[in-house]
C-alpha positions as CSV (number, residue, x, y, z in Angstrom):
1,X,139.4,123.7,96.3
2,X,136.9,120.9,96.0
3,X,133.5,120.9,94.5
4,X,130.3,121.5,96.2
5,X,128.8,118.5,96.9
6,X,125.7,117.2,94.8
7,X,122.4,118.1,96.2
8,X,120.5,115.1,95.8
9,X,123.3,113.1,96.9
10,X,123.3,115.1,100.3
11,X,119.0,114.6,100.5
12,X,119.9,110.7,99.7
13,X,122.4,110.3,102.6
14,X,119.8,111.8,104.5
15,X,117.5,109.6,103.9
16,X,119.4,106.7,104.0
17,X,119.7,108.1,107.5
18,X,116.4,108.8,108.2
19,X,115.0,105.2,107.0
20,X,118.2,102.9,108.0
21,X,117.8,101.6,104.4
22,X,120.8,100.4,102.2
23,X,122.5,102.2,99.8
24,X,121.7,99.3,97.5
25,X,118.1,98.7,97.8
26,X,117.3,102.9,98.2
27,X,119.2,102.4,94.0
28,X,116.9,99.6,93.5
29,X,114.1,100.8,94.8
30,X,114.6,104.3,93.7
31,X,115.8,104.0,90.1
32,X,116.4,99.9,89.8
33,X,120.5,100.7,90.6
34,X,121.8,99.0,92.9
35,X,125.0,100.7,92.7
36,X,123.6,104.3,92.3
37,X,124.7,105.8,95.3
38,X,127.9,104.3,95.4
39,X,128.6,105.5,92.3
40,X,127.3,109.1,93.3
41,X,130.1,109.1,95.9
42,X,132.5,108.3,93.5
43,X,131.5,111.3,91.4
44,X,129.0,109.7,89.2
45,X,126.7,112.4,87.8
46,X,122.8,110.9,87.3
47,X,120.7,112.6,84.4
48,X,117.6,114.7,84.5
49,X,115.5,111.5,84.7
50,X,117.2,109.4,87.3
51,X,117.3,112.7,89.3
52,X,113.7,113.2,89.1
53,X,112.6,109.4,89.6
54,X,115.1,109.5,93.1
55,X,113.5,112.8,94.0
56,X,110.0,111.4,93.5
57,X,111.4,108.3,95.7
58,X,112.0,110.1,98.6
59,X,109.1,112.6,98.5
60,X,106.4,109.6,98.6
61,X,104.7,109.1,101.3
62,X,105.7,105.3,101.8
63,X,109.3,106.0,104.1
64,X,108.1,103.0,106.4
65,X,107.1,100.8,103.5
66,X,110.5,100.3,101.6
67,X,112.3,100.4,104.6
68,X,110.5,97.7,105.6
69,X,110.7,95.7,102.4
70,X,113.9,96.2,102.6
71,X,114.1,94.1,105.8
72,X,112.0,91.4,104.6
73,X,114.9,90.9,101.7
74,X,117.6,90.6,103.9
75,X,115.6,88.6,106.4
């Protein structure tokens, strides 16, 4: 049996769906980790306080804005 998966990982991977954003810039954006959610996937475990800053993240009412930042940078 495998473990349940993480909560917040499942509400990023929605909203990396939702805004078409990279999983690199939603880390840098989110908590200034780039690699954050690839290292979620791999099992990686964030603390109370990265938890909370992605959580606040997502629940901001900006979803256009860093998607759209996020195209600028790669532009």
């Amino acid at each position: 049996m495998g473990t349940d998966p993480d909560p917040l990982l499942i509400a990023i991977e929605a909203y990396l769906s939702e805004t078409g954003i990279s999983q690199t810039a939603f880390g840098y954006y989110s908590v200034n980790d780039p690699a954050l959610v690839s290292d979620m996937r791999r099992g990686r475990e964030p603390r109370r306080a990265v938890r909370e800053r992605v959580l606040a993240f997502i629940d901001l009412p900006h979803r256009g804005t860093a998607r759209e930042a996020a195209r600028k940078n790669a532009a």
